[in-house]
C-alpha positions, 0 to 999 in steps of 0.5 A: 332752505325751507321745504314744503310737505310735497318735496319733504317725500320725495327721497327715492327712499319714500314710497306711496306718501298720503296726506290724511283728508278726513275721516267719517264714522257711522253705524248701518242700520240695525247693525251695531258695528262702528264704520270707519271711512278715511279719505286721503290724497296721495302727495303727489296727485290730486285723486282721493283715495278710500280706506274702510274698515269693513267690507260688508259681505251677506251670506245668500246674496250675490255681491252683484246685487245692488238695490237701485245704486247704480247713479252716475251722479255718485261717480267721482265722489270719493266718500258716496263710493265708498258708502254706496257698496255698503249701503247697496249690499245691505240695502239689497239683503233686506230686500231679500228679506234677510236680517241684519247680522253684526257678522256682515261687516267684516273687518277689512284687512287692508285698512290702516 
């Protein structure tokens, strides 16, 4: 019997299965901390689903702020979401005046 990667995971047995999409590396500006973002489907499903491995966070800065990323042309585009809260909070920090730290990103602990 031939199986396809779909029926291969689906043994009760098997939980949540992912299909590997594709992955983008990048810098934020003046910061020199390596961002990963890695785009998967879940097997079953058409959705693409984000895994980052850092979060940013700005001491002094509400993570509300954003600097003009609220573009309804991003919305259903996997990667721009998941680069836009990067972008918007670090865009907005420096709006305030505030400067690039290496400890605003943090590394994310639900990233595999």
């Amino acid at each position: 019997m031939s199986w396809s990667t779909t029926e291969a995971l689906t043994d009760p047995a098997i939980r949540k299965p992912l299909s590997f999409r594709s992955e983008f590396k990048f810098f934020s500006k003046d910061i020199p901390v390596e961002n990963t973002l890695r785009l998967y489907n879940p097997v079953a499903s058409g959705a693409v689903i984000v895994r980052q491995s850092h979060v940013i966070s700005v001491p002094g800065l509400d993570p509300q702020e954003r600097a003009e990323c609220e573009d309804p042309a991003q919305d259903g585009e996997a990667l721009q979401s998941g680069i836009s809260e990067l972008v918007c909070l670090y865009n907005a920090a420096i709006a305030k005046g505030l400067k690039p730290q290496k400890s605003w990103l943090q590394q994310n602990a639900d990233y595999s």
